[in-house]
KOLTIMAR-18469 format. One record per residue (C-alpha): x, y, z; residue in three letters. Coordinates in steps of 0.02 Angstrom, whole numbers, plus 32768, in hexadecimal, padded with zeros to 4 digits. Example, Ala and Ser with C-alpha at 12.3 -4.5 7.8 and 13.67 -1.06 7.14 Angstrom:
<sites>
82677F1F8186ala;82AC7FCB8165ser;
</sites>
This chain:
<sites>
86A9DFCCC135unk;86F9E06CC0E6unk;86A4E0A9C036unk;874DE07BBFD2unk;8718E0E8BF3Bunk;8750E189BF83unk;87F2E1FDBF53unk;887EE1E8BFA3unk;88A6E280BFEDunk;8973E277C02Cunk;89E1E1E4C013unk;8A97E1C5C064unk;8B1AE137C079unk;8B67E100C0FAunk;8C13E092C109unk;8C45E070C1A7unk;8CF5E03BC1F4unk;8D26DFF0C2A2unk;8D41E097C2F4unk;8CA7E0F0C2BDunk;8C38E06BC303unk;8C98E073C3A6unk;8C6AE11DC3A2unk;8BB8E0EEC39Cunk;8BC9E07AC422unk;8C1DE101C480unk;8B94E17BC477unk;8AFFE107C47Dunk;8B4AE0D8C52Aunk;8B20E183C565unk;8B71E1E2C5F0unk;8BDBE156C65Dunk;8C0DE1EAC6D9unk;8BC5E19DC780unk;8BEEE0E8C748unk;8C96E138C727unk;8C99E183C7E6unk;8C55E0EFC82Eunk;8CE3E082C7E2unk;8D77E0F3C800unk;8D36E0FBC8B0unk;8D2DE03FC8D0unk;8DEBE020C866unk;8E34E0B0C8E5unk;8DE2E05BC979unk;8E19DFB6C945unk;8ECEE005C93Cunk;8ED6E04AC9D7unk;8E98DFB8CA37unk;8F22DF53C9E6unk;8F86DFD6CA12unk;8F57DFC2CAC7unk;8F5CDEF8CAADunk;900BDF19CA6Dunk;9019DF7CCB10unk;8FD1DEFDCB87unk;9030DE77CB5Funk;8FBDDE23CAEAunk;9037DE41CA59unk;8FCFDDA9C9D2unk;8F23DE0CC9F7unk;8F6CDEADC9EAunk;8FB0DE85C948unk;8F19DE3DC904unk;8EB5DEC1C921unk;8F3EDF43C8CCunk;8F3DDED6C81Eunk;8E81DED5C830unk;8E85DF86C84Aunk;8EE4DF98C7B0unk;8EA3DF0CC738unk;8E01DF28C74Eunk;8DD0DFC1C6F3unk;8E5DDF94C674unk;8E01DEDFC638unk;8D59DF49C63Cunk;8D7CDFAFC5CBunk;8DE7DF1BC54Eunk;8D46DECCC567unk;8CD5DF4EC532unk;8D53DF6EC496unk;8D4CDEB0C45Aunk;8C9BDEB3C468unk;8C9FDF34C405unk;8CF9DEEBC392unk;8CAADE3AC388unk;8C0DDEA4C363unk;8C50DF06C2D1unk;8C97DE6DC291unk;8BE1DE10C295unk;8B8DDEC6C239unk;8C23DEB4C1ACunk;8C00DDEAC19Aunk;8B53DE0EC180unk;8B65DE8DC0FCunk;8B33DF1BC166unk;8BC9DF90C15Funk;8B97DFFAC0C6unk;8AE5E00CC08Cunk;8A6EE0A2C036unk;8A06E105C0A7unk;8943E14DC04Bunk;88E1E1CAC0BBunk;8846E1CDC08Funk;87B1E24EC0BAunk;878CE1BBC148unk;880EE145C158unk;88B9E11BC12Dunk;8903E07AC0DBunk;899CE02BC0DFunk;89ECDFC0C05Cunk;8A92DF74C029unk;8AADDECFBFDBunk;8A6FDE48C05Eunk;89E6DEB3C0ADunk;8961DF25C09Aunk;8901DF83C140unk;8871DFF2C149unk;8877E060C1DBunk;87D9E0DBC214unk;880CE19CC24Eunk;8786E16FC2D4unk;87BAE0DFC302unk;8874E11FC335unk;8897E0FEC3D4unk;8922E197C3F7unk;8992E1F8C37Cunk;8A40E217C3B7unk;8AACE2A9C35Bunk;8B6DE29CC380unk;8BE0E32BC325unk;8C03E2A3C28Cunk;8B55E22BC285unk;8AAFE22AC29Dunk;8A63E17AC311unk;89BFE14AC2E3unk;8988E0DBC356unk;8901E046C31Eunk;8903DFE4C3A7unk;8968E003C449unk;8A1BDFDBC429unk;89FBDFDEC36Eunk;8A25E05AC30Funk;8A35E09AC242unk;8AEAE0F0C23Bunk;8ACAE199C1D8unk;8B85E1ECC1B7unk;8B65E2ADC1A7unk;8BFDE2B4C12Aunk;8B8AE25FC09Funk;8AF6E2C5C0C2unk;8AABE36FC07Dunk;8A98E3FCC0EFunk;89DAE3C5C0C6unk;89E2E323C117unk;8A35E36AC19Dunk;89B2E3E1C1BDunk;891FE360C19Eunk;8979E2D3C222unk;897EE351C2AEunk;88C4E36CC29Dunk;88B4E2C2C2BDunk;8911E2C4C36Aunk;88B6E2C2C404unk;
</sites>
């Protein structure tokens, strides 16, 4: 365990909404570029074969295939929103939408008023910088939310030393 006696060095808030944790979900994702391709290249496909269906005579196929064509990607990405969504809504039931953030010389800690988390600077398993926030990353597909608009330039400087 950390020594807990030590300074704290930097400390910051964080009080986060709906969109900005989409955001986070957004960048965590990574690039989607070939997924993207892939997709668009299968929906087109589908729509010209039901074109062709349409074409051959096979007017029910052909217009199955078009409203898959076009449905598809749509009900992705509602999916991927309410996801989204349903997730916030379980981080802002459990008290996790606004909490304290102490950096200490070798950890960090998180607190707010139904938890309290210790997190090692070697133990981080990526940190992701965006143009607004800062994703430090305890566990893969867990991350502490650090807003640059509450931090010093110092704790800006100090959490990109920690990226790897």
């Amino acid at each position: 365990m950390a020594n807990t006696d030590s300074e704290v060095r930097y400390t910051t808030h964080t009080e986060l909404g709906l969109e900005e944790y989409k955001k986070y979900v957004r960048a965590m994702q990574g690039s989607q570029t070939k997924n993207n391709i892939i997709a668009g290249v299968a929906c087109l496909w589908l729509l010209l074969a039901g074109a062709y269906n349409i074409y051959q005579g096979k007017t029910v196929l052909g217009i199955f295939m078009i409203v898959v064509s076009i449905a598809a990607p749509l009900l992705v990405r509602f999916g991927a929103n309410s996801q989204a969504e349903r997730d916030y809504k379980k981080i802002e039931d459990a008290g996790g939408t606004q909490f304290q953030v102490f950096f200490y010389d070798d950890r960090f800690e998180t607190k707010n008023d139904t938890s309290h988390g210790v997190h090692e600077y070697a133990k981080l398993y990526k940190v992701v910088e965006t143009e607004e926030d800062f994703y430090l990353e305890i566990e893969q597909g867990h991350s502490v939310i650090i807003q640059k608009k509450n931090c010093s330039d110092e704790l800006i400087a100090f959490l990109r030393t920690l990226k790897r």
